[in-house]
C-alpha positions as CSV (number, residue, x, y, z in Angstrom):
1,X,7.8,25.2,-5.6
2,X,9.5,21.8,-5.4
3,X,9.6,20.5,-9.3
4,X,9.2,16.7,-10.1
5,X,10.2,14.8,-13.1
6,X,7.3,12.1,-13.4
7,X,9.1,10.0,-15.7
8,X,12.3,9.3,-13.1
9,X,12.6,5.6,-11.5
10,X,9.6,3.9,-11.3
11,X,7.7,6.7,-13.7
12,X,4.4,5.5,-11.5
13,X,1.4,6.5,-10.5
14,X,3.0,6.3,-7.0
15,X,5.3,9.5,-7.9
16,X,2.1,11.9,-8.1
17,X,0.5,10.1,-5.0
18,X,3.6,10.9,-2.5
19,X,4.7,14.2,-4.1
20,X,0.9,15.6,-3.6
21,X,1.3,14.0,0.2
22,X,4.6,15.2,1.4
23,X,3.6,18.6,-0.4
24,X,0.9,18.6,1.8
25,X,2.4,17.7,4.6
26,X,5.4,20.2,4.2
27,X,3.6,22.9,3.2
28,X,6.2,23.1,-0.3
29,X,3.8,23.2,-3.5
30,X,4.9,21.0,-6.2
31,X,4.5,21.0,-9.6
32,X,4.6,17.8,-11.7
33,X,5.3,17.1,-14.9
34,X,5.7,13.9,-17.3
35,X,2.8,11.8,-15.3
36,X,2.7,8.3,-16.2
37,X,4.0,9.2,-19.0
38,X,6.0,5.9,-19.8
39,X,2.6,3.6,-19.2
40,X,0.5,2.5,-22.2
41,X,-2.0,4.5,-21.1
42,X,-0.3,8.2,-20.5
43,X,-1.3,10.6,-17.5
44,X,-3.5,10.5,-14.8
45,X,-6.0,7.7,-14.0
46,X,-9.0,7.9,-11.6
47,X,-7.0,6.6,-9.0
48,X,-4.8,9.2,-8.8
49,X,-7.1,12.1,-9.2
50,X,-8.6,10.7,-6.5
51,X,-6.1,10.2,-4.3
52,X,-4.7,14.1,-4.9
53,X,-8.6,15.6,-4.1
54,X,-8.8,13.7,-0.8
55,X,-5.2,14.8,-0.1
56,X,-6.3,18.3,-1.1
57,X,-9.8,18.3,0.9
58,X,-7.6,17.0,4.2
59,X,-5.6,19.9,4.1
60,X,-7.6,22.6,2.3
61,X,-5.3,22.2,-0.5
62,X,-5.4,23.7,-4.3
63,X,-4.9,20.9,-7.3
64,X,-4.6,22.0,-10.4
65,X,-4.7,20.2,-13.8
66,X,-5.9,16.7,-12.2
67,X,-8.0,15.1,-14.8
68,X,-8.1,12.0,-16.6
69,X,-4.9,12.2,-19.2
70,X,-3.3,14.9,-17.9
71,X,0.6,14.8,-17.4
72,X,1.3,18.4,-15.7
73,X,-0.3,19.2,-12.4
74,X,0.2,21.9,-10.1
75,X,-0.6,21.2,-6.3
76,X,-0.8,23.8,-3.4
77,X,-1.2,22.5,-0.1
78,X,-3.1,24.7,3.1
79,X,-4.1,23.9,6.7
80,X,-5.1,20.5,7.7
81,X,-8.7,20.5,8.3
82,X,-9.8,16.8,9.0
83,X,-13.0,16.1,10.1
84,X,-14.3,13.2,12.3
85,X,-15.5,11.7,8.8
86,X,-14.8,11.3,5.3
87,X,-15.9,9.5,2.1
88,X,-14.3,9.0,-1.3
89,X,-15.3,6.8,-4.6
90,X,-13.2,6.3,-7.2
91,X,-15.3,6.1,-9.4
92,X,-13.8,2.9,-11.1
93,X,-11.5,-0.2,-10.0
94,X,-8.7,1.9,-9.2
95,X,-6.9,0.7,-5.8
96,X,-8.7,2.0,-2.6
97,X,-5.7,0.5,-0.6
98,X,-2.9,2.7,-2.6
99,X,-5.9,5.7,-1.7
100,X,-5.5,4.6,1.5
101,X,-2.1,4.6,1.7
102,X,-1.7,8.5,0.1
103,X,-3.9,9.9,2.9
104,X,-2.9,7.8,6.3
105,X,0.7,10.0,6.7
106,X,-2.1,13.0,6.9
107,X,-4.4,11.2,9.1
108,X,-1.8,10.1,11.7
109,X,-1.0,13.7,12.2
110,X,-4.8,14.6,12.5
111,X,-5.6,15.6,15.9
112,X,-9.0,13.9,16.5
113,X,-10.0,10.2,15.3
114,X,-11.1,9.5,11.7
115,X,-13.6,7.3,10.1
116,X,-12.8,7.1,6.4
117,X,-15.2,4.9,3.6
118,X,-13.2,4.1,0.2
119,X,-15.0,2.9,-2.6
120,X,-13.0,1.2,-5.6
121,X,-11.3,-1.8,-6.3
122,X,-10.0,-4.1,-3.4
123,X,-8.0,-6.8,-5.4
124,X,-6.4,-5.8,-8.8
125,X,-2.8,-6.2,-10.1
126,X,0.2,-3.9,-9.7
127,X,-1.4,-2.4,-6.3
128,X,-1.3,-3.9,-2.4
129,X,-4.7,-6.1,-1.9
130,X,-7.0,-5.6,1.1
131,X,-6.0,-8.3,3.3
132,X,-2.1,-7.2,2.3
133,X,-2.8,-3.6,3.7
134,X,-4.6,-5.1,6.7
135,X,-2.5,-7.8,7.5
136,X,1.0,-6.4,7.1
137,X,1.0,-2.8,6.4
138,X,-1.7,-1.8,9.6
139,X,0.1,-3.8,11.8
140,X,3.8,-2.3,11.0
141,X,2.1,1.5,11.5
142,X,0.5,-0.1,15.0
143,X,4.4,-0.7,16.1
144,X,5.3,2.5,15.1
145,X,3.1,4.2,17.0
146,X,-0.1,5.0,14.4
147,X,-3.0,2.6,15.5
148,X,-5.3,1.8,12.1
149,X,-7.5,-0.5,11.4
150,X,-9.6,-1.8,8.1
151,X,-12.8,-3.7,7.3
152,X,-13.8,-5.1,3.9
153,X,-17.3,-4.6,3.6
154,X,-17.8,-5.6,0.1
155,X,-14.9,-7.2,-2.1
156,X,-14.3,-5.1,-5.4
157,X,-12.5,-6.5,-8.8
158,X,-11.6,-5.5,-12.2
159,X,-13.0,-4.2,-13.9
160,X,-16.3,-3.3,-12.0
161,X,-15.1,-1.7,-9.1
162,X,-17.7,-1.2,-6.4
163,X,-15.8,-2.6,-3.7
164,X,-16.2,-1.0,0.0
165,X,-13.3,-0.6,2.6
166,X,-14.0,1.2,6.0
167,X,-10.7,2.6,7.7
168,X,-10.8,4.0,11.3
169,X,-7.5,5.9,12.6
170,X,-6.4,7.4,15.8
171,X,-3.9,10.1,15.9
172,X,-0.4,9.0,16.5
173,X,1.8,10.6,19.7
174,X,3.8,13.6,18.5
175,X,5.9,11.7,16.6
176,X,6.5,8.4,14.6
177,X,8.8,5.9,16.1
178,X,11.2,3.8,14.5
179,X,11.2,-0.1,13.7
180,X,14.2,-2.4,14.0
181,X,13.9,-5.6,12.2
182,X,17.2,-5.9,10.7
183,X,17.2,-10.0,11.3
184,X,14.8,-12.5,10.1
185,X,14.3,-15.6,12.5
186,X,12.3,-18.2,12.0
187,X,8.9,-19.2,10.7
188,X,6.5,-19.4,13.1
189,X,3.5,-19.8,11.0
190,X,1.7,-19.7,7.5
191,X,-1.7,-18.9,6.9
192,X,-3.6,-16.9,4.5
193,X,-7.0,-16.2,2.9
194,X,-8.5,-17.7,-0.6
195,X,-11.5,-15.5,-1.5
196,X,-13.6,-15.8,-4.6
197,X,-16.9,-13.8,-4.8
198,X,-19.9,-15.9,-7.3
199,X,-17.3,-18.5,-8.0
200,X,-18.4,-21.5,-5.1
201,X,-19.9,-23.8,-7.8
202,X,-16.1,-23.9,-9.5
203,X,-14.2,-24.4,-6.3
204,X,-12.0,-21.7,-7.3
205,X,-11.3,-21.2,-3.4
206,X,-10.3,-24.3,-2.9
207,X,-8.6,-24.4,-6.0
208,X,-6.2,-22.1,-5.1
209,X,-5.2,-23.0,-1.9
210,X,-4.7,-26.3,-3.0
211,X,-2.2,-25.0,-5.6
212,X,-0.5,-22.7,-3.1
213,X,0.2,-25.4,-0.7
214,X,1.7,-28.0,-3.7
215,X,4.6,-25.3,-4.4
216,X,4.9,-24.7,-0.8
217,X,5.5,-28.3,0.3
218,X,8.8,-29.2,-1.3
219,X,9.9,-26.0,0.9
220,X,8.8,-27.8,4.2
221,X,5.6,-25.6,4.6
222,X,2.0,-25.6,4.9
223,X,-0.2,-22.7,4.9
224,X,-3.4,-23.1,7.1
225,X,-5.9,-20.6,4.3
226,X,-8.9,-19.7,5.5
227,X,-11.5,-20.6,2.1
228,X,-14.2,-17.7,1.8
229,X,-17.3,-17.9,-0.9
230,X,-18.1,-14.5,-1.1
231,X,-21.9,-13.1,-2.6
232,X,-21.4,-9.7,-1.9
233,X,-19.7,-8.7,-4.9
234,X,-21.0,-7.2,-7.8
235,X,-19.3,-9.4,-10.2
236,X,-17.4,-12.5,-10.0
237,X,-13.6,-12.6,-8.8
238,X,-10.8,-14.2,-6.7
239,X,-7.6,-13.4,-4.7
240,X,-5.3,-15.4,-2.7
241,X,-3.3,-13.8,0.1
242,X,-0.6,-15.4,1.7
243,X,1.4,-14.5,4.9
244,X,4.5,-15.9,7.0
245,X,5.0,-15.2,10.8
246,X,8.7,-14.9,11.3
247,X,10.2,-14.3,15.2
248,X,10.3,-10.4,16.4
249,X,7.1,-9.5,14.9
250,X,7.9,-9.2,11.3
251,X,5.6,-10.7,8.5
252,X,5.6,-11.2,5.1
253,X,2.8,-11.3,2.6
254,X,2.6,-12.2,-0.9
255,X,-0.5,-11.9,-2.9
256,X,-2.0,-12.7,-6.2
257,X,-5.6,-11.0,-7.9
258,X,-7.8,-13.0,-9.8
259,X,-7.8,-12.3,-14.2
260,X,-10.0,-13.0,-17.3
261,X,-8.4,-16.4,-18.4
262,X,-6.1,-16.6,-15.3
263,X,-6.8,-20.2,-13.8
264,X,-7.3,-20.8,-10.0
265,X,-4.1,-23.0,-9.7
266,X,-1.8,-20.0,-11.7
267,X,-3.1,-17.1,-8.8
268,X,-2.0,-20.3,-5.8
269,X,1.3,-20.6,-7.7
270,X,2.0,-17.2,-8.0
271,X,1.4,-16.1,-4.5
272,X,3.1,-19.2,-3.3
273,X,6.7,-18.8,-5.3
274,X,6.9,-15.1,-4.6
275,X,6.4,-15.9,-0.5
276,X,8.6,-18.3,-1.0
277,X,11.1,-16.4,-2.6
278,X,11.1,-13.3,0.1
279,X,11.4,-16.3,2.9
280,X,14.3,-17.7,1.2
281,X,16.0,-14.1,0.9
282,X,16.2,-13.8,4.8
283,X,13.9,-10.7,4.2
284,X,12.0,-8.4,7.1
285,X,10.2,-7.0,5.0
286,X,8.3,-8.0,1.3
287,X,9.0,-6.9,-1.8
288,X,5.1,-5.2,-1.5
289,X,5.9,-3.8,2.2
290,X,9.3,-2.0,1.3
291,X,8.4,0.8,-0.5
292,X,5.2,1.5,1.2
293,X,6.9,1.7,4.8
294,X,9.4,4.3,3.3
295,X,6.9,7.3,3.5
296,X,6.4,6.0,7.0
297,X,9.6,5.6,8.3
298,X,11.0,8.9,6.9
299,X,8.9,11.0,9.1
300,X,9.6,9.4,12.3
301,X,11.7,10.0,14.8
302,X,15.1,7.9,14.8
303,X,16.4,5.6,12.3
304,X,14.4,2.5,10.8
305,X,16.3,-0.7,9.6
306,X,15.0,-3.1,7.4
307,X,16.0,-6.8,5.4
308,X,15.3,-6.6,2.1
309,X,14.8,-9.0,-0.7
310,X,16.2,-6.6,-3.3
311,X,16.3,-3.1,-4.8
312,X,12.9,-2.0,-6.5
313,X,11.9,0.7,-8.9
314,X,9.6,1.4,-6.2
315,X,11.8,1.1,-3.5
316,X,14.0,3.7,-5.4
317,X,11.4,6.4,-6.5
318,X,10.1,6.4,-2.6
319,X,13.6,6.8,-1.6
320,X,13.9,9.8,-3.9
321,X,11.1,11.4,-2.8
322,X,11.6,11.4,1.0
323,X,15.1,12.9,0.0
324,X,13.5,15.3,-2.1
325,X,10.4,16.7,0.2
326,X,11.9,15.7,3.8
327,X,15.9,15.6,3.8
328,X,15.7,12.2,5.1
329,X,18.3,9.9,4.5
330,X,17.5,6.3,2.5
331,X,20.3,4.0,2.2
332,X,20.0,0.6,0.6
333,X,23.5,-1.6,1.8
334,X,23.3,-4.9,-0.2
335,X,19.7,-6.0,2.1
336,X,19.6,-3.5,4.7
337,X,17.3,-1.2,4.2
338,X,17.9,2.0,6.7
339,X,15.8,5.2,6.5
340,X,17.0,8.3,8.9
341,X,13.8,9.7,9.7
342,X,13.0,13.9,10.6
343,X,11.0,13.5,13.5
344,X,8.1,14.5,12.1
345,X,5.4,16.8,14.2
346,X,1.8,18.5,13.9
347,X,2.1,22.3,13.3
348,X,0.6,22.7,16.7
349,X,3.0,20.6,18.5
C-alpha cells in the first residue's frame, strides 16, 4: 500500500483525486492521510467523495473513510468494469470538470465507448470551467490519441449547483502518444465565450467582453467573444472564457467565474491580464493546462515537452504523484516542461 502525505505541495483536493486514480489504474492501494487539511474548511468535500466513488465503481474498487470531513482514507482498487453508460451528481457545486478529469485516464483505457452525465457546478473558482476543459484540455487528449468530447447542457454556479455536462469517450489505441510543443509561434487568433445565465437585462455579457478587450488592446489584440444569455440555469451567473490560437496547434485559455459582489468588468479584466500574461511568457501551455496534462502525459508512450509560464503548487504535487504511482520522470528546466512517460497499457493488451 502506497502511503500519501495530503498535506505535501499543493495540500489540494487534487492530491486525493490522482492518488485514488493512478491507484486504480496501477492496481497499488493507497492510503491517505492529512486531506485538505491546510484549507479553511478541513477534509473531504463533495467533490472529492465523488470523484473517489466513480473512480471506485469504474474499476470495482473499495473506498474507505470517504465522507464529508474526513482526512484519512483508505482506497483499494479491482478490475475495470465500465459500462457503455454512467451517471454521477455531486450533489452540490463542486467541479464536474475536475470529476471529469479524475475518471478520463480510466475511461481512455476502457475497451468499449462511454457516455458519461455529471451533475455539479460548471463555472466556480479554483477549478478548470466548462468551456476551458472543452476547448483546451479535450483537444490536447484528441492529439494524443484519446478522442473526447463535452456538451454543456445546462450551465451550473455557486452556490446552487445543478449544472449538467454530457461527456462521450472512445477508447484510446494501446497506448498514449506524446505531444511536442516546446516553441510558441505566433498568434493566430483570439476568441472566447461571455456567458451569463438570468443576467440579459444588466448586460453583464456584454459587459465583460467589453472589459476583456480594453486590457487586451494596449497588447495589439482583439478577442472575437461569442455573447450568450443563457435561461437554462437555475440561478443567476456569469463566466468569461478566453482562448489564443498560437502556430502548431497549441492554445491557451484563461478564464474567470462570476461572484457575489464581483462586477462584470473585474471577471473581463481578470481573464484578460492572466491570457495576456501566459502569451507574453512564450508559454505552450496555460498555467490551468499544465498540471492537468501531467496525469496524461505520464502514461503515454515517449517523452512530452512543454513551455511553461512558471512552476505551480499544482504543477509540483502532479509531478510528485506520477513519480510516486508510475516511475515516470517530471522535469521542470527553467520553462520546459518534459514528462517521460511509461507507456501505459490495458491489462488485456
Amino acid at each position: 500500500m502506497i502511503e500519501i502525505d495530503g498535506s505535501r505541495y499543493s495540500g489540494s483536493g487534487t492530491i486525493v483525486r490522482q492518488a485514488v486514480l493512478f491507484s486504480a489504474l496501477t492496481g497499488q492501494a493507497v492510503h491517505i492521510v492529512n486531506a485538505r487539511v491546510r484549507r479553511p474548511r478541513p477534509g473531504l468535500r463533495h467533490q472529492h467523495i465523488r470523484a473517489a466513488e466513480a473512480i471506485s465503481e469504474l474499476v470495482n474498487g473499495e473506498a474507505e473513510g470517504f465522507v464529508p470531513g474526513s482526512q484519512e482514507v483508505t482506497f483499494r482498487p479491482g478490475q475495470l468494469r465500465v459500462r457503455g453508460r454512467h451517471r454521477w451528481d455531486i450533489g452540490s457545486a463542486g467541479s464536474t470538470t475536475m470529476l471529469a478529469l479524475a475518471v478520463l485516464p480510466v475511461l481512455a483505457f476502457a475497451s468499449l465507448p462511454v457516455t458519461v452525465e455529471l451533475r455539479g457546478g460548471l463555472f466556480q473558482d479554483f477549478a478548470p470551467s466548462f468551456f476551458h476543459f472543452q476547448q483546451v484540455i479535450l483537444p490536447l487528449l484528441t492529439r494524443m490519441g484519446f478522442d473526447a468530447t463535452a456538451e454543456m447542457v445546462r450551465p451550473g454556479y455557486v452556490p446552487g449547483g445543478e449544472g449538467v455536462m454530457n461527456l462521450i469517450t472512445q477508447p484510446a489505441a494501446r497506448s498514449l502518444r506524446p505531444l511536442s510543443l516546446e516553441h510558441a509561434r505566433p498568434v493566430q487568433g483570439l476568441w472566447g465565450v461571455a456567458l451569463a445565465s438570468h443576467l440579459k437585462e444588466r448586460r453583464v455579457s456584454q459587459r465583460m467582453a467589453d472589459a476583456a478587450n480594453k486590457v487586451l488592446a494596449p497588447a495589439g489584440y482583439r478577442a472575437e467573444i461569442e455573447l450568450v444569455d443563457d435561461t437554462a440555469s437555475v440561478q443567476p451567473g456569469a463566466a468569461l472564457a478566453l482562448f489564443a490560437d498560437l502556430g502548431g496547434e497549441a492554445r491557451l485559455g484563461a478564464d474567470r467565474a462570476g461572484a457575489v459582489r464581483r462586477p462584470a468588468e473585474a471577471i473581463g479584466k481578470y481573464a484578460a491580464t492572466r491570457l495576456l500574461e501566459d502569451l507574453e511568457s512564450g508559454a505552450t501551455l496555460d498555467r490551468f493546462a499544465t498540471d492537468q496534462i501531467i496525469p496524461f502525459a505520464a502514461l503515454a508512450e515517449g517523452e512530452s515537452v512543454f513551455r511553461v509560464q512558471a512552476e505551480t503548487e499544482h504543477l509540483v504535487t502532479n509531478a510528485w504523484l506520477a513519480r510516486t504511482f508510475l516511475g515516470a520522470e517530471v522535469k521542470l528546466e527553467g520553462q520546459v516542461l518534459s514528462i517521460t512517460g511509461v507507456g501505459y497499457r490495458r491489462a488485456n493488451q
